[in-house]
C-alpha positions as CSV (number, residue, x, y, z in Angstrom):
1,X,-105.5,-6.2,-2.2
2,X,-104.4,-4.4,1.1
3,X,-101.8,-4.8,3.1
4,X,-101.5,-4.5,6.9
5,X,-99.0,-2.2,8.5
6,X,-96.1,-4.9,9.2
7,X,-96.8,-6.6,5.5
8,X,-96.5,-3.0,3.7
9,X,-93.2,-2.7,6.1
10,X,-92.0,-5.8,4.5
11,X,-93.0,-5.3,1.5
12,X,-90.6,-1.9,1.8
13,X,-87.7,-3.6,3.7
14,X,-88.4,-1.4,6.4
15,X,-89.6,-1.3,9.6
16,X,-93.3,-0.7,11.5
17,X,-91.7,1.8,13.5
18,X,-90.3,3.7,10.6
19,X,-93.8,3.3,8.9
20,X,-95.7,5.1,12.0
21,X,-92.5,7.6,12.2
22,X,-93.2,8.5,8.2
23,X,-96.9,8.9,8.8
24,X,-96.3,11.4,12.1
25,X,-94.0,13.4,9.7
26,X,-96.5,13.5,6.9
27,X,-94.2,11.6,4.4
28,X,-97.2,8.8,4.0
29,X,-100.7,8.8,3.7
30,X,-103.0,7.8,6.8
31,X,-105.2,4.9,4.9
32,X,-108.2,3.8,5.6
33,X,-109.0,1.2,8.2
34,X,-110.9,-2.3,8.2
35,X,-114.2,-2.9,10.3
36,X,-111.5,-4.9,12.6
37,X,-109.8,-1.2,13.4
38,X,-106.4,-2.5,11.0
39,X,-105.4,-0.4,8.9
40,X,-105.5,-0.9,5.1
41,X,-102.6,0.2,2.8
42,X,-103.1,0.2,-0.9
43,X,-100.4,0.6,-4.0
44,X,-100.5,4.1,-3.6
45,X,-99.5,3.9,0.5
46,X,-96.6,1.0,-1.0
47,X,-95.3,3.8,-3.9
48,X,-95.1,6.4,-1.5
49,X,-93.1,4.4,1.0
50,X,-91.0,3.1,-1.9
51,X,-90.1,6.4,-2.5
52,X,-89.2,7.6,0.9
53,X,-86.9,4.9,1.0
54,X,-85.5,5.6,-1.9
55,X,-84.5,8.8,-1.0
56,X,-83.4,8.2,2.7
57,X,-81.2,5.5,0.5
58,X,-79.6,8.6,-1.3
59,X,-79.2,10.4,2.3
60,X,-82.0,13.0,1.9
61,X,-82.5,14.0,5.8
62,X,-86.4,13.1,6.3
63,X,-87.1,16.9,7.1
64,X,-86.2,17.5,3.5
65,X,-88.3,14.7,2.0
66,X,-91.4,16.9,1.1
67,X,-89.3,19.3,0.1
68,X,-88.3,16.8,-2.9
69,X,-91.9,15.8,-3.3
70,X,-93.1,19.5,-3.9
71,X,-90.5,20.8,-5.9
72,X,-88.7,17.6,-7.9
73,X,-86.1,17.8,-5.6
74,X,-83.2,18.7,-7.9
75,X,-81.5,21.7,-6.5
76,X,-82.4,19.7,-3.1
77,X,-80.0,16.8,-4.5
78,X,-77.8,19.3,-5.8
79,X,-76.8,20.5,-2.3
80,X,-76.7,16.7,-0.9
81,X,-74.1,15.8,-3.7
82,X,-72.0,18.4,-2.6
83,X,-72.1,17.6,1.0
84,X,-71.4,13.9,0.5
85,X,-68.4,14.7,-1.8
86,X,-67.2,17.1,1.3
87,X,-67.9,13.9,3.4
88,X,-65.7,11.5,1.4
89,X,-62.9,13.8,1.3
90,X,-63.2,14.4,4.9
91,X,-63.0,10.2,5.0
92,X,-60.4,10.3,2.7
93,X,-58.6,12.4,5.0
94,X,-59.1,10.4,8.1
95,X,-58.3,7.4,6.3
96,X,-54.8,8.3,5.3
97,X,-54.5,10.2,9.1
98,X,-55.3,6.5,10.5
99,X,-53.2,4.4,8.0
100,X,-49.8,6.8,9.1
101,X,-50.6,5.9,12.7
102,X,-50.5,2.5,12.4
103,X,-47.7,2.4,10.2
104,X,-45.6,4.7,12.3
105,X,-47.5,2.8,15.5
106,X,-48.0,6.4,17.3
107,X,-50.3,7.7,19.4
108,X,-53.9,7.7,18.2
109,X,-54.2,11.7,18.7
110,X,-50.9,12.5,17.4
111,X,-51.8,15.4,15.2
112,X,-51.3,15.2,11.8
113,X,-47.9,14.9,9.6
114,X,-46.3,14.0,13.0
115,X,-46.8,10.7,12.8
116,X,-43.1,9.8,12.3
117,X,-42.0,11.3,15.4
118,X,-44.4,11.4,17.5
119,X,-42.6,8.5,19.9
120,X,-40.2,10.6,20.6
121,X,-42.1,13.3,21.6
122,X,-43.3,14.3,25.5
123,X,-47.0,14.4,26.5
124,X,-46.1,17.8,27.0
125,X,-44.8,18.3,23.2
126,X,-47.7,16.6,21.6
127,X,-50.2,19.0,23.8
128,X,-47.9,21.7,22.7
129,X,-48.6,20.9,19.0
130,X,-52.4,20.0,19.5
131,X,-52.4,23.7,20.9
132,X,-50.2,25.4,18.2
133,X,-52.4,23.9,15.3
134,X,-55.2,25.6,16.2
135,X,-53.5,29.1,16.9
136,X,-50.9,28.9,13.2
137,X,-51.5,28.5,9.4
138,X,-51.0,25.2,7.4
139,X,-47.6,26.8,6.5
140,X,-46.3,27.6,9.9
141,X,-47.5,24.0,11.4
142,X,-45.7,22.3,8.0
143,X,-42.5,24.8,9.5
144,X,-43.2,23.2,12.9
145,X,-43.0,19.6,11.4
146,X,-39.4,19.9,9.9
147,X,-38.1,21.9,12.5
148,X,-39.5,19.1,15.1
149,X,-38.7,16.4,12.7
150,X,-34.7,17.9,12.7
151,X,-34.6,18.5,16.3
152,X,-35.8,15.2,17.8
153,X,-32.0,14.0,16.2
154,X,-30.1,16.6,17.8
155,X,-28.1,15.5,20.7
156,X,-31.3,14.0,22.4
157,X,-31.6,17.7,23.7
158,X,-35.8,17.1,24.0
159,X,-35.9,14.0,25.9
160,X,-32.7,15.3,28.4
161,X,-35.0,18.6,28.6
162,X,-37.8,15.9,29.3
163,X,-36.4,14.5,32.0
164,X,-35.1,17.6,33.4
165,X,-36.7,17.6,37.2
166,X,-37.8,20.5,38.9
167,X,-35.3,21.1,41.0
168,X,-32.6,21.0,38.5
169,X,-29.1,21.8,39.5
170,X,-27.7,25.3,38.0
171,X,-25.2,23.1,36.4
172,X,-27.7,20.5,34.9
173,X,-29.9,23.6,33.4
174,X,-27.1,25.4,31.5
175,X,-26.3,22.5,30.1
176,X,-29.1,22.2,28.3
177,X,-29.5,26.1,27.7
178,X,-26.4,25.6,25.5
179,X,-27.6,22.5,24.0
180,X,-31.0,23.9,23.1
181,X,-29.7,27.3,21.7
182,X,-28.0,27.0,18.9
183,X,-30.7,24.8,17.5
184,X,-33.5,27.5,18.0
185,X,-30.9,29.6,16.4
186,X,-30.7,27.9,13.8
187,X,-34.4,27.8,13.4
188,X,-34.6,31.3,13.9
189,X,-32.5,31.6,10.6
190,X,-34.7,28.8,8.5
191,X,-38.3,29.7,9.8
192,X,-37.7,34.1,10.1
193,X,-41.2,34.3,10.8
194,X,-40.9,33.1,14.0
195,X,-40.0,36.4,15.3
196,X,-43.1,38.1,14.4
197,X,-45.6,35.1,14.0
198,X,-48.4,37.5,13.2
199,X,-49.1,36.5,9.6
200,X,-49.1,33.2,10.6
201,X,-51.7,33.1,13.5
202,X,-54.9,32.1,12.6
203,X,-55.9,33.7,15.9
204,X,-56.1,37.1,16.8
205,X,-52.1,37.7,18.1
206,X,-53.2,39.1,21.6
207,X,-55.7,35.4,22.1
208,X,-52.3,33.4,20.3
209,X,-50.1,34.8,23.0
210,X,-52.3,34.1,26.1
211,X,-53.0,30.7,25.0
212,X,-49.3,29.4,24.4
213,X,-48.4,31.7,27.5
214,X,-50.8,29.7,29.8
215,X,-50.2,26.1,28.2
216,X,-46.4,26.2,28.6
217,X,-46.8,27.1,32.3
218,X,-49.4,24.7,32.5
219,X,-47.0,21.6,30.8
220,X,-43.7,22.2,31.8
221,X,-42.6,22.9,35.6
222,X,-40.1,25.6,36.8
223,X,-36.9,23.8,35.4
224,X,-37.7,23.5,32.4
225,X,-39.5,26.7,32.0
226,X,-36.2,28.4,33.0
227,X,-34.6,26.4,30.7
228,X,-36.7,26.7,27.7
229,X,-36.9,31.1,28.7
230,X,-32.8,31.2,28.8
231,X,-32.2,29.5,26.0
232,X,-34.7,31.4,23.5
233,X,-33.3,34.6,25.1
234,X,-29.3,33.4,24.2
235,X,-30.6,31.8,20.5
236,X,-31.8,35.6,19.7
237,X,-28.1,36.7,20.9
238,X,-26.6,34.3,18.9
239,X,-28.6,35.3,15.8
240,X,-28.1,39.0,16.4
241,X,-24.0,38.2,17.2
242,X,-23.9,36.8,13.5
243,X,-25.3,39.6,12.0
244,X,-25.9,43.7,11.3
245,X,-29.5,43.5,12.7
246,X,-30.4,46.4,14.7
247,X,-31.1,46.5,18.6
248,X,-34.5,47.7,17.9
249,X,-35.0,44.2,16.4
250,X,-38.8,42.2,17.6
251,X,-37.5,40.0,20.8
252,X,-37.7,36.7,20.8
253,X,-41.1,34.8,21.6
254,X,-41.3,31.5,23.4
255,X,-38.8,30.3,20.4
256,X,-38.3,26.9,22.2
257,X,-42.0,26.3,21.8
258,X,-41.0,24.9,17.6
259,X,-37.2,23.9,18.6
């Protein structure tokens, strides 16, 4: 018996176009064709499309098909397996991302183990953080998640710094330069590191620096930048005040950026 093209396609619960589309790659065998010019596929053409499908079933790219057929394929499927495990964990992942979300109902790019605060964060703070993920460690960005997850209860201090307009009132800013201080201080004390983030950076220090430099001019304006400068600057003065360090100590970075 023979089959025409659309029957063997059937036959394979595929498609005619995926039946040309194996024959242009070489994956099936051209058969012969009928005085009518149709072509004539046998058991051998229906095995051999069985087979591709079987292994386009298992997720074998079709460029790596006849490298199954020549070889058995099991180192091939080897290598597949891993990748699909590194696939399902990367689901996995993404799944649990999407379920804290919804349950905390935040932002759909809040980044991740921010979930439960990310409402009360700025569009500034969450580019901030989008920004500092890529440039720190897992540890320093876990760090960054309790000291944000503490802060957001302090005094409202982010959202008064949030609202904070440009043209703020010397009055209005010191306010909040004695608001915000001692609770970088008080990070400064918890999270050491952050004086000399170097072994932290998953950057190179000099590419971590310009980046954060450049986004916090970017995100906040002149108010807030003074604002956020003043009050890292009086946190280290606190923190050296309440102790024997020595004035050769590092300075402070931008110390607001994780307060």
């Amino acid at each position: 018996m023979a089959w025409s093209t659309s029957e063997i396609a059937d036959l394979a619960s595929t498609t005619v176009n995926a039946v040309r589309h194996y024959h242009r790659l070489g994956l099936l065998d051209e058969p012969e064709r009928g005085i009518n010019g149709y072509k004539k596929y046998g058991v051998r053409h229906l095995v051999q499309l069985l087979r591709v499908r079987r292994l386009v079933e298992l997720g074998l790219p079709l460029a790596q098909i006849g490298d199954i057929n020549a070889c058995g394929g099991q180192e091939v499927l080897r290598e597949l397996d891993a990748e699909l495990a590194a696939g399902i964990e990367r689901l996995q992942h993404a799944r649990a991302d999407i379920a804290a979300i919804l349950r905390e109902d935040a932002p759909a790019d809040t980044p991740a183990g921010f979930e439960p605060v990310a409402s009360r964060l700025s569009e500034a703070d969450h580019a901030i953080l989008h920004i500092s993920a890529q440039l720190f460690d897992a540890q320093a960005m876990a760090d960054v998640r309790r000291m944000v997850e503490v802060d957001v209860t302090a005094d409202g201090v982010g959202a008064q710094i949030d609202g904070l307009a440009p043209d703020a009132d010397e009055a209005s800013r010191e306010r909040l330069v004695r608001l915000l201080a001692p609770i970088l201080a008080r990070n400064l004390v918890e999270y050491p590191w952050l004086l000399n983030p170097t072994e932290h950076l998953s950057r190179s220090e000099r590419v971590a620096q310009q980046t954060m430099s450049e986004a916090i001019a970017a995100l906040y304006n002149p108010a807030q930048l003074d604002v956020l400068g003043r009050a890292s600057r009086l946190a280290y003065d606190l923190l050296q005040a309440g102790s024997d360090a020595p004035d050769d100590d590092p300075q402070p970075r931008d110390l607001a950026l994780v307060g």
